[in-house]
C-alpha positions in Angstrom: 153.9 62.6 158.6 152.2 63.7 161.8 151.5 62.0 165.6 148.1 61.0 164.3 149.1 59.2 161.3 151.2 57.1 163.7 148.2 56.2 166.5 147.8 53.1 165.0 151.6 51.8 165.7 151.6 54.0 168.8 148.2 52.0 169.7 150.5 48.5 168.7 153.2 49.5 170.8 150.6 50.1 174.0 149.0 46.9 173.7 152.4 45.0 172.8 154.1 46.5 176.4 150.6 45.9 178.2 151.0 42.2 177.2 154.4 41.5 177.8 153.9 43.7 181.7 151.2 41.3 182.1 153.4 38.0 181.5 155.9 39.3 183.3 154.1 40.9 186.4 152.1 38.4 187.0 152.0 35.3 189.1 148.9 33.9 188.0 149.0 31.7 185.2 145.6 32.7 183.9 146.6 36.5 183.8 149.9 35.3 182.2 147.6 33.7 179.3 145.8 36.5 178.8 148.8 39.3 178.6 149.8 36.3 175.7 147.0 36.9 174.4 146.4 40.7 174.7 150.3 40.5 172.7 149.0 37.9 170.0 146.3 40.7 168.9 148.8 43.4 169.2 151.6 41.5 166.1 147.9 40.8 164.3 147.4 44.1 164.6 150.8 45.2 163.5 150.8 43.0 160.5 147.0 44.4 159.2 148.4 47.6 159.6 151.8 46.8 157.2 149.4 44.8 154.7 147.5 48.4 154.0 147.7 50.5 151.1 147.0 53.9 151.1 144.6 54.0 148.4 144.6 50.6 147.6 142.0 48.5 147.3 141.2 44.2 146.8 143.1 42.7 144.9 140.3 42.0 142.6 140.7 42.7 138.6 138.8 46.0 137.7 138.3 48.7 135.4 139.8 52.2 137.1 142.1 50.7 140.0 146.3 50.6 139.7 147.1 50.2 143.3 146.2 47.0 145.1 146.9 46.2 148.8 148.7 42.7 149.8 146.5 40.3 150.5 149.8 38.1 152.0 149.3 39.7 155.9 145.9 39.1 156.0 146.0 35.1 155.3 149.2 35.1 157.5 147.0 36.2 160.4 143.8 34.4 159.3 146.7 31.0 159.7 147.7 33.0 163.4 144.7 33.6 164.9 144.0 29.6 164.5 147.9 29.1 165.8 146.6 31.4 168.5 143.6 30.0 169.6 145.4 26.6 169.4 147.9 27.5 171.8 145.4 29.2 174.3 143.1 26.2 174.9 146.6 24.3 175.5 147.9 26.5 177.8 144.6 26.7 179.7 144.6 22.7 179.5 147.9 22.8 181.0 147.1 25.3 183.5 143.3 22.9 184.6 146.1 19.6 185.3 148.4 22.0 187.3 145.8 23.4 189.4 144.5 19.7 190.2 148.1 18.6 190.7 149.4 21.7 193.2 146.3 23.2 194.3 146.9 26.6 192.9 147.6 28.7 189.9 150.3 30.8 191.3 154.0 30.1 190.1 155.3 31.3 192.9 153.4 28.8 195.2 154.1 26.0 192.6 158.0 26.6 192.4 158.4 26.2 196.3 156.1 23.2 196.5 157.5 22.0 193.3 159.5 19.0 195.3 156.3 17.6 197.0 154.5 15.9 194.1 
């Protein structure tokens, strides 16, 4: 197999590192919720790619086709992405009563006034 049958998964691995740089690296809770989210897309990614066939097709019933692709992955991330969205608006909800509460969006801020609410 050659490099550019791989640039998918190398394309997987770049987004999954850029994510998880951005929840680390960062103070802002926003930017932390996005490099979440930037790594959510990256395992949807991931599982499409497994899911695929090569030369596969639907798995729908007709004439002429032997190989079908798994049509498991795709629901899985369907149920994800829901999971996914879920869990950004709740992190964002969280993040709206933390900023009314401390006054800022920076972790670093809200650790060393954490004893004055």
């Amino acid at each position: 197999m050659n490099i550019l049958g791989l640039l998918p998964y190398w394309i997987v691995v770049f987004l999954m590192m850029t994510g998880f740089y951005v929840v680390i690296a960062q103070s802002n809770l926003i930017k932390k919720i996005v490099g979440l989210g930037i790594f959510q897309v990256s395992v949807f990614v991931l599982y499409i790619l497994l899911g695929e066939t090569t030369g596969g097709t639907a798995p729908i019933m007709a004439e002429g086709f032997v190989k079908y692709n798994n049509p498991v992955p795709h629901v899985l991330i369907l149920t994800a992405i829901v999971v996914g969205v879920a869990t950004t608006a709740l992190g964002l909800a969280l993040i709206v009563r933390i900023q009314k509460s401390f006054g800022t969006v920076e972790d670093d801020e809200i650790a060393r006034n954490e004893g004055s609410w």
